[in-house]
C-alpha positions in Angstrom: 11.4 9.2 -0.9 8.2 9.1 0.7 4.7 10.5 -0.4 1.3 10.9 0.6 -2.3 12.2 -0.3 -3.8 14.9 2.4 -7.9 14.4 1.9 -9.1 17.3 1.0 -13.0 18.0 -0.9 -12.1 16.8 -3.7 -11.8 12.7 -4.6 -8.0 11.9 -5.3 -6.7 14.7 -1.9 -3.7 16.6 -2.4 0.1 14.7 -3.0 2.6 15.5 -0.5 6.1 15.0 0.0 6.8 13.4 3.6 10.1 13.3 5.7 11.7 10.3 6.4 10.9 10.4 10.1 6.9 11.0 9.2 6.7 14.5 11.2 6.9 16.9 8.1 5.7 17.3 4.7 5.5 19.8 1.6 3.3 20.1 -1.1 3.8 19.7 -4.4 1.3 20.8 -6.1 3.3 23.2 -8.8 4.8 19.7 -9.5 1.9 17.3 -9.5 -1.6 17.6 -7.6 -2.1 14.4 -7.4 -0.1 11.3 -6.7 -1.7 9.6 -10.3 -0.6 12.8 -12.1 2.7 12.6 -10.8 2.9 8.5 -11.6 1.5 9.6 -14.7 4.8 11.5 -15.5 7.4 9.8 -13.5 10.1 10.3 -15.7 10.3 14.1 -15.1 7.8 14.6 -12.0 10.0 11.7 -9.9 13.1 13.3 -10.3 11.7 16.9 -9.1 9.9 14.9 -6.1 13.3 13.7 -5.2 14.7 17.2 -5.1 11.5 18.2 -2.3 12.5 15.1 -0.1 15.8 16.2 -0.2 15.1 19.8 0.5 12.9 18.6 3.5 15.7 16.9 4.8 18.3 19.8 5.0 15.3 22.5 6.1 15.5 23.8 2.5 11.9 23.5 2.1 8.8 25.2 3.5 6.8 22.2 5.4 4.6 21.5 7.4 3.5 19.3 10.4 2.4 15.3 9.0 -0.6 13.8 10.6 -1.5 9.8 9.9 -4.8 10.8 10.6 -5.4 13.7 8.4 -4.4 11.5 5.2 -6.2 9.2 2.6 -4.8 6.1 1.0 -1.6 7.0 -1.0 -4.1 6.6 -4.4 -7.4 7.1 -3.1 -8.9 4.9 -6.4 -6.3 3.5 -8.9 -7.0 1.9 -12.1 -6.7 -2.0 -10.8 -5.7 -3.2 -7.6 -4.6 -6.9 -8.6 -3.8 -9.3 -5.1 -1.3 -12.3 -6.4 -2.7 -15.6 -5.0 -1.6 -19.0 -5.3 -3.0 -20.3 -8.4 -4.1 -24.0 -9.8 -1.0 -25.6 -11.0 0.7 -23.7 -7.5 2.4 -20.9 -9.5 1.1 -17.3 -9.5 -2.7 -17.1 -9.6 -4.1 -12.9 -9.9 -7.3 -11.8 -7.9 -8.8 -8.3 -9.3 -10.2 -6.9 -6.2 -12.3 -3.3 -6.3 -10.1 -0.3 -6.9 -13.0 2.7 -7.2 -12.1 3.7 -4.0 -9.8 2.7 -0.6 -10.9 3.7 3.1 -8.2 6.1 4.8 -5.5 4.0 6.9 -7.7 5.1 9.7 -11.0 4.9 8.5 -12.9 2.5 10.1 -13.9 -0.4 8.6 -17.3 -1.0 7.7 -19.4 -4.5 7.5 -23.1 -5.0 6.4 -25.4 -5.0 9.0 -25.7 -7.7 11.4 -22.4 -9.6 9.8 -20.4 -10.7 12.6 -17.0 -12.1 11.1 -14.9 -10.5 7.9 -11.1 -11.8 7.2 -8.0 -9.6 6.9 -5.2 -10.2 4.6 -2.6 -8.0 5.7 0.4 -7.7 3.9 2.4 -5.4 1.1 1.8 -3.6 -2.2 3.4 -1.6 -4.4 2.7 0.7 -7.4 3.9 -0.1 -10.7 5.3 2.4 -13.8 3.4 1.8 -17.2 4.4 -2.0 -17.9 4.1 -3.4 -21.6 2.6 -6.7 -22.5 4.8 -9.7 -22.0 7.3 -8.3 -19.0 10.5 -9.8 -18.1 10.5 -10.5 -14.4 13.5 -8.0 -14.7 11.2 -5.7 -16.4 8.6 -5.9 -14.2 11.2 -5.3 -11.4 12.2 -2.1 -12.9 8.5 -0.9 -12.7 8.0 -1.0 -8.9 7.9 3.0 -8.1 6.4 3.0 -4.7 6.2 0.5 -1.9 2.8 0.6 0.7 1.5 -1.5 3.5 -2.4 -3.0 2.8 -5.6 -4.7 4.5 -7.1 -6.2 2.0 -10.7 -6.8 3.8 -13.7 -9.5 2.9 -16.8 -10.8 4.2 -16.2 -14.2 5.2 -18.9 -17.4 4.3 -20.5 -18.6 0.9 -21.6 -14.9 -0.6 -18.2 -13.5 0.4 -17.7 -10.5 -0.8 -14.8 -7.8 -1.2 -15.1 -4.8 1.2 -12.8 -1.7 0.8 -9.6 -2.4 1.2 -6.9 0.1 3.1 -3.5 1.8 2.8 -0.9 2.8 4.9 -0.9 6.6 4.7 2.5 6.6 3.2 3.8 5.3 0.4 8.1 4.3 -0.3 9.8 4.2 -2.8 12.4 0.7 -2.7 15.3 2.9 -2.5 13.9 4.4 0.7 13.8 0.8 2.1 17.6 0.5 1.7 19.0 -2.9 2.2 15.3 -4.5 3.7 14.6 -4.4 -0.3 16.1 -7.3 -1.7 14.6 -9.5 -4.4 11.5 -7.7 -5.5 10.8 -8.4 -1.4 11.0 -6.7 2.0 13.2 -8.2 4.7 11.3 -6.8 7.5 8.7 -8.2 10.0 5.3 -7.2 9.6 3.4 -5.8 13.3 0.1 -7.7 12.7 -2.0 -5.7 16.0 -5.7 -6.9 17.5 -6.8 -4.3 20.2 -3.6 -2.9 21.2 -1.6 -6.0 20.9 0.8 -7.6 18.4 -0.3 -11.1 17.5 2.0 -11.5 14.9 5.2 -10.7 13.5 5.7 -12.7 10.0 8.5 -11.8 7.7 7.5 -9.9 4.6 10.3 -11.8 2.7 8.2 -15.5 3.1 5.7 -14.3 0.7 5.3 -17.3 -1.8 6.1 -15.0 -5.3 8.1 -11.7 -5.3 6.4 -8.3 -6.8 8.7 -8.9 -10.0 6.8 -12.4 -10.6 3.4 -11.6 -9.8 3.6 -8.0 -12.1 5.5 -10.1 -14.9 2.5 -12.5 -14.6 -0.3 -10.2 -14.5 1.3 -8.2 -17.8 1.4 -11.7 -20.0 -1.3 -10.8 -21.6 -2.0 -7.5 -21.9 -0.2 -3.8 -20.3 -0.3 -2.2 -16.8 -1.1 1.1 -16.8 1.2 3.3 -14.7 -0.7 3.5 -11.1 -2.1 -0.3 -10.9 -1.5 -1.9 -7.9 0.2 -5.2 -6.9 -0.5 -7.1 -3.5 1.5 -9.8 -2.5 -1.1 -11.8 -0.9 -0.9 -13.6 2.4 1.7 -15.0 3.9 2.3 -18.7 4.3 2.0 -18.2 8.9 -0.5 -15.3 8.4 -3.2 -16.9 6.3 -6.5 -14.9 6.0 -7.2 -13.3 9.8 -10.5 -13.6 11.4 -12.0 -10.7 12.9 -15.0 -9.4 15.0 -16.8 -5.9 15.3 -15.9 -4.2 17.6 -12.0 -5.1 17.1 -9.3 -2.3 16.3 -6.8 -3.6 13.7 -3.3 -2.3 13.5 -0.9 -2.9 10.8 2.3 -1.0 10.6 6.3 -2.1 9.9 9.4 -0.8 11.5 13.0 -0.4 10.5 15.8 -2.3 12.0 16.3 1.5 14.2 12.8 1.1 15.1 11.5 3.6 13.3 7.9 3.8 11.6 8.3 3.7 7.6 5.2 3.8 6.0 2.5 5.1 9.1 0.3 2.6 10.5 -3.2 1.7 9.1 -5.3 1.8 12.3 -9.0 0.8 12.0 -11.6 -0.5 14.2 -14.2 -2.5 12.4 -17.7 -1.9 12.4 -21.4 -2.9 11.7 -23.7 -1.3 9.3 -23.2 1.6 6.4 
């Protein structure tokens, strides 16, 4: 299954259902409004989502046409959005990075005046079910609802600080990935794009700590509620990314068809508010 959030006037947009070819969608709103409300319920708003997907599949359900451009981040603001790092003693370490609110996957990205480098950690996320206090790695695997592409963006130098991070503009859940999900990890290559070219390919599988062990980790102390979000962090031959104004950033991952799976985000990075 794959969803989405259409901006609309107000702050969270509208929750969609999207085909798995990215050209249709159907909304849900007599089901949930929102994709929080609908991670909110998952035990009963899931399995009705899953009848839409499967509707829009067989022509069973009204649609309409899907436009990248015409949605937000999956969750416009979640609750946390927690980046796994590596930490002292080399094991998981947990970054809380700002989660009021994400730019659109093709919203540009914006830089305080007159800063003239930021770094890019591209790489995957995924969206987590309620998870209580002291999570097996097993546990924690069993939490993973939904599975999104992200930029996490930063100002680089001494006062570096966290600029709004991005989303692809559709969010998976692991089933959807079929056999590239494997381990709490996706098998795939990740298209890493710099003004219309690919400059790198790395495999999302050589992250250094699968989603399982990073949301076990980040639950051993205290509960996740149901819509936090948990990025992988970088990979070990796509370390932090150095970019310029000026430059348009593309981030998307295909299946082994080919196919597009979760959109791409497509930004162009620029100075000033």
């Amino acid at each position: 299954m794959k969803l989405a959030t259409l901006k609309d006037s107000t702050r969270d947009g509208r929750l969609v259902v999207v085909s798995k070819d990215l050209a249709t969608c159907s909304e849900v709103g007599h089901i949930a409004r929102t994709l929080q409300a609908a991670l909110d319920d998952w035990e009963h708003a899931g399995p009705r989502l899953e009848r839409v997907a499967e509707g829009l599949e067989t022509g069973a359900q009204p649609s309409l046409r899907f436009h990248e451009h015409a949605a937000a981040s999956p969750l416009p603001r979640a609750y946390q959005w927690i980046e796994g790092t590596l930490g002292e003693g080399r094991g998981p370490g947990l970054r809380r990075r700002g989660s009021d609110s994400f730019n659109g996957p093709r919203d540009s990205i914006r830089t305080g005046a007159g800063t003239e480098d930021i770094i890019v950690n591209a790489g995957l996320a995924v969206i987590v079910d309620d998870v209580v206090m002291g999570a097996s790695p097993e546990e924690a695997a069993a939490s993973i609802l939904l599975v999104l592409l992200v930029h996490g963006v930063e100002e680089r130098g001494a006062d570096a600080a966290d600029l709004v991070s991005s989303f692809s503009p559709v969010a998976v859940t692991p089933e959807a990935l079929g056999d590239a999900w494997h381990g709490s990890k996706v098998a795939l290559p990740l298209l890493v794009g710099r003004n219309g070219t690919i400059v790198a390919k790395p495999n999302a599988a050589g992250v250094r700590f699968d989603f399982a062990q990073l949301i076990s980790h980040a639950a051993r102390n205290r509960p996740l509620s149901a819509g936090t979000i948990i990025g992988a962090g970088p990979l070990p031959d796509d370390e932090y990314s150095s970019v310029s104004i000026g430059q348009m950033l593309r981030l998307e991952m295909k299946d082994k068809s080919g196919h597009s799976i979760f959109g791409a985000i497509e930004q162009v990075v620029e100075a000033g508010a």
